[in-house]
N, C-alpha and C positions, 0 to 999 in steps of 0.2 A: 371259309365259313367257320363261325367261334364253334368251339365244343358246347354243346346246351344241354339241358333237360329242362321235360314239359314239366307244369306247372299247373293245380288246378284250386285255384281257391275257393271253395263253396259254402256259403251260410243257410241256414233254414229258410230264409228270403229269397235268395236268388245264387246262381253264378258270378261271384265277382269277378272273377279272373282267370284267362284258362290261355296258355302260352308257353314259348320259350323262353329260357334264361341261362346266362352265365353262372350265374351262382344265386342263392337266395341265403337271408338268415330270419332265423325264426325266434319266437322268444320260450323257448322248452320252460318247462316246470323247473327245472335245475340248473338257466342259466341260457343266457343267446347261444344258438347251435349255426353253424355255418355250413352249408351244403352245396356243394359244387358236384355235375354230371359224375357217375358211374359210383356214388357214394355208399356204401356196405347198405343194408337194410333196415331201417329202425324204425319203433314205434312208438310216439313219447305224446304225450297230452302238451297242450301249452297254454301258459298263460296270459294275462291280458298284456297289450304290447303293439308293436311295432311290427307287421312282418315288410322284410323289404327285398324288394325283386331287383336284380339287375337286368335289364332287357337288353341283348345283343343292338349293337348298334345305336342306342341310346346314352347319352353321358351321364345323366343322373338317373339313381333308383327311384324305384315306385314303391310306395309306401302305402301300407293297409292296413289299419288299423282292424286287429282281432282280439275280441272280449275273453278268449281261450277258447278249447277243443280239443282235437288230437289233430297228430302231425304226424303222418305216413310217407317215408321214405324208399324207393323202389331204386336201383342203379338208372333206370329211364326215367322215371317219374318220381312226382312230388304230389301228395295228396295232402290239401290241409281243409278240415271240415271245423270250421269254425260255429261254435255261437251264434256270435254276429261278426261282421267285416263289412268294414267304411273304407271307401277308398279315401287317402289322405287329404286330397283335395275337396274332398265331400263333410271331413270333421268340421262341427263347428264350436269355436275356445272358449264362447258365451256360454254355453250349453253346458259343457264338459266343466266347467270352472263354479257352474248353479249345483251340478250332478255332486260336486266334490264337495262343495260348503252345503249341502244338504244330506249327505248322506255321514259330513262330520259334526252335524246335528242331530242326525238321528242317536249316533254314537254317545254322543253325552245325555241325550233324553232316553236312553234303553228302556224297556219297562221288561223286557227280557230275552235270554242266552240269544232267541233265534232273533230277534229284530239287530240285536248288538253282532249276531253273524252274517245277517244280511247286509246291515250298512256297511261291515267291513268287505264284504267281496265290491259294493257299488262302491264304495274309496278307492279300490284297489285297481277298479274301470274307470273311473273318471281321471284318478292322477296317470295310468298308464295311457288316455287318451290327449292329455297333455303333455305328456311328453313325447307322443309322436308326434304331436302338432308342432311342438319347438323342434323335432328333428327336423320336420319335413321345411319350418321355415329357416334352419341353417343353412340346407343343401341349398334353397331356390335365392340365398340373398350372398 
């Protein structure tokens, strides 16, 4: 049997995810973090991205789109309390692609600081929900 640590994805909506893995990578505030079983302890927030699981005995990663949150690392466990989380397969490109051309319209129409901070964190979710969308369609093609 692979060496693993559990795994438990959870948004304000629901349980997305709760399992074994070889390794996971997450997308940290300071850059992709890579976490393989028995990993020292850490506590870091994350931002919008890609997380992606490798599941023992599976060939390709699972991909789950999270809007940020924090990311709690245990040597057993893996706690990530996301925002929101879409499973990859569930993202949809139309959507994410209206989210991004509208929130970079908000951006030129500001009328002020907080709408011009708001459309920037929804740019910041809608292009990192396309780019996991092209992850997830490199791995499956």
């Amino acid at each position: 049997m692979a060496n693993t640590i559990h795994i438990d994805v959870v948004s304000a909506e629901a349980s997305i995810f709760s399992g074994e893995a070889e390794f996971v990578v997450a997308p940290a505030s300071a850059g992709e973090v890579g976490i393989y079983p028995n990993h020292a302890p850490l506590i870091t927030t994350i931002k919008p991205g890609a997380l992606r699981v490798k599941i023992p005995g599976e060939e390709e990663e699972q991909v789950i789109f999270i809007s940020g949150g924090i990311l709690e690392v245990q040597p057993s466990v893996i706690t990530v309390l996301a925002d929101t989380a879409i499973r990859g397969h569930d993202l949809d490109e139309a959507k994410a692609i209206a989210a991004k051309e509208a929130a970079e319209e908000a951006m030129k129409n500001r009328t002020s600081d907080m709408d011009y901070a708001k459309a920037q964190a929804e740019l910041a979710e809608a292009v990192a929900q396309i780019q996991a969308i092209q992850r997830l369609r490199k791995t499956t093609h």
